[in-house]
C-alpha positions in Angstrom: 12.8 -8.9 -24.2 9.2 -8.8 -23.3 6.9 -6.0 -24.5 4.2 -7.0 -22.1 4.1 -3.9 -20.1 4.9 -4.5 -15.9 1.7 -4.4 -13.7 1.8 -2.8 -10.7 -0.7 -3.7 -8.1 -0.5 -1.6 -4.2 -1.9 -3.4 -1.0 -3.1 -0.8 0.7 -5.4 0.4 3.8 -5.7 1.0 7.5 -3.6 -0.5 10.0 -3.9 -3.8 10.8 -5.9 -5.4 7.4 -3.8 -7.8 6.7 -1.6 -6.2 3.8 1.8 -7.4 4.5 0.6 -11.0 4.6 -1.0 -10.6 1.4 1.3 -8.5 -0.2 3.9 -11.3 0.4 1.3 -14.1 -1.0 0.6 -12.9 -3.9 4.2 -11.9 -4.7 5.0 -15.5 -3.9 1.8 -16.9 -5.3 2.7 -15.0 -9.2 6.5 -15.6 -8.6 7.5 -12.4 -8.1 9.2 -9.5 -6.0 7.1 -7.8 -3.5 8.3 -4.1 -2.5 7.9 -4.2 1.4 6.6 -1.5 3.4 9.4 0.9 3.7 8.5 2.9 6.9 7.6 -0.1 9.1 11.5 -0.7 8.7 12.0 3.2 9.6 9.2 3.6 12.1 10.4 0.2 14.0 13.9 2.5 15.4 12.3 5.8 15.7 11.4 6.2 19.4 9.4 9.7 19.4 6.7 11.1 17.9 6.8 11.5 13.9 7.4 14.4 12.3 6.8 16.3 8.5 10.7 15.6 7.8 10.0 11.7 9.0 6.8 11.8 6.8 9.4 12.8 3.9 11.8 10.8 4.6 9.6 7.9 4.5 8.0 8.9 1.4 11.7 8.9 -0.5 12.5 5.8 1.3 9.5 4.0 -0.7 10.0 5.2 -3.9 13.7 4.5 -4.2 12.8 0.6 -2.3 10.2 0.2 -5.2 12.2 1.5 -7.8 15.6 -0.5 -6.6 13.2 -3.7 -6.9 11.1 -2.9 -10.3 14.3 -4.7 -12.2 13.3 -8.0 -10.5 9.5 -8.2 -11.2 8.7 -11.1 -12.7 6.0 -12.2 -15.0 5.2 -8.5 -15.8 3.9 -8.2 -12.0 5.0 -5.8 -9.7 3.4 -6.0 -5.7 3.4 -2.9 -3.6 2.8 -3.6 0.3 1.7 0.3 0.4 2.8 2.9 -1.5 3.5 6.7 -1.0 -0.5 7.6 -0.5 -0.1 6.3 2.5 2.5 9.2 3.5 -0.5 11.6 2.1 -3.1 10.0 4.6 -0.9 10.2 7.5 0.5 13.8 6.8 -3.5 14.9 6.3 -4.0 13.2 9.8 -0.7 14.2 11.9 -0.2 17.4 10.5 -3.5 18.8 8.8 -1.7 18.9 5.0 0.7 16.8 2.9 3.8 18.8 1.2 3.8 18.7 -2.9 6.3 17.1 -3.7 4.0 14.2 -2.3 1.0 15.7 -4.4 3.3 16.2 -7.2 4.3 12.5 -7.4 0.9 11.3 -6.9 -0.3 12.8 -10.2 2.9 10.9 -12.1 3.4 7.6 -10.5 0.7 5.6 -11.4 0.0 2.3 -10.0 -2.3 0.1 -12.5 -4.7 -1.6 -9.2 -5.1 -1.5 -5.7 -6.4 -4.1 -3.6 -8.1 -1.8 -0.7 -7.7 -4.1 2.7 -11.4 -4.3 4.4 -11.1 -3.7 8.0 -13.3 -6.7 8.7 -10.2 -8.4 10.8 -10.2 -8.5 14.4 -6.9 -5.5 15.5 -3.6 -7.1 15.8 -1.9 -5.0 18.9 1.5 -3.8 16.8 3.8 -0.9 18.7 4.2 0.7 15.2 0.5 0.8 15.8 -1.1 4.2 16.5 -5.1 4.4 16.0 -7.2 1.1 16.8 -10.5 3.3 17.5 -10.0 5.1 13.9 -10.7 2.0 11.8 -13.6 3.2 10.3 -12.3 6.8 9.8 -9.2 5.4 7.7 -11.2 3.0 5.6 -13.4 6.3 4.8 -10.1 7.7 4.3 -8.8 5.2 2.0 -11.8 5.0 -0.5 -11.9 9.1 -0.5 -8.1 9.1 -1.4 -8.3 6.7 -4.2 -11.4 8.1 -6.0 -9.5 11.7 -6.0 -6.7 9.9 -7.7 -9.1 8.0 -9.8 -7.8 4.7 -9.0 -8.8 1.3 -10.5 -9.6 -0.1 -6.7 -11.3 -3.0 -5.4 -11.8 -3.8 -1.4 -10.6 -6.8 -0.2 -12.1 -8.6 2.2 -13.0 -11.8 4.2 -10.7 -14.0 6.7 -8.0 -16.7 6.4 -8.1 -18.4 2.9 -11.5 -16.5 1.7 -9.4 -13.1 2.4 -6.8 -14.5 0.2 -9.1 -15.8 -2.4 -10.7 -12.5 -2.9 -6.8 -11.0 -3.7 -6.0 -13.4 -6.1 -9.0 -13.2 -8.2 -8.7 -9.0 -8.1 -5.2 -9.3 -9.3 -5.9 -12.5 -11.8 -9.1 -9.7 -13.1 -6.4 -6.9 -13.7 -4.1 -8.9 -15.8 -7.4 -9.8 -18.1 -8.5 -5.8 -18.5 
């Protein structure tokens, strides 16, 4: 059994950044599993506005998809597309506070990098799609959020392969730290 202790890296950032697609390379690219985002499944059949209990239900909904999948990371590499802060932003902006038990879990599930997604790509028009004129504000957001958690961040940017590069070598730096 390997000692080597699993790596887990989270894709995350405002809407439309490109974080599924790389999410999915990367997992592909480093042969491993990559835990999907779990509330575009849940948002995709909800047909109303969302509310704190569909902020929570979301929020369980992650942890137990990343945890059902943690057995089949490979190559001590875990990839997150998103992770629970992503519940905390969108509680802080639908609802003006996020409930503990989000708080509470932030604190104990750590995530070793995060590959923050530049908004530098032209908005892809997506009905689980809510705030195309809040770019900006989210990626302010975004880099507020992981410096309170004191996260081991790097932005992402750049389009097409350049994009992609820029992923790869962040993820190939964390396995050499």
């Amino acid at each position: 059994m390997d000692s080597t202790p699993l790596i887990k890296i989270a894709v995350v950032g405002p809407e439309s950044t490109g974080k599924s697609v790389t999410a999915e390379y990367l997992a592909k690219y480093f042969g491993t599993v990559c835990v999907p985002e779990y509330a575009r499944e849940y948002c995709r059949h909800l047909h109303r506005e969302y509310t704190m209990q569909d902020e929570l239900n979301m929020f369980y909904g992650q942890l137990a998809l990343e945890r059902s999948l943690l057995p089949f990371a490979r190559h001590n590499l875990l990839i997150c597309d998103t992770m629970f802060l992503t519940i905390k932003v969108w509680c802080d902006h639908l609802f003006g506070y996020t409930p503990d038990v989000v708080l509470d879990e932030l604190q104990m599930n750590r995530y070793d990098g995060y590959l923050l997604m530049d908004i530098d790509l032209p908005w892809v028009d997506d009905p689980l799609r809510d705030f195309p004129h809040l770019r900006e504000h989210f990626m302010r957001v975004w880099h507020n959020e992981l410096q309170a958690i004191g996260a081991n961040y790097v932005v992402v940017s750049g389009v097409g392969q350049e994009r992609v590069t820029h992923a790869l070598e962040a993820v190939q730096t964390l396995f050499n730290q």
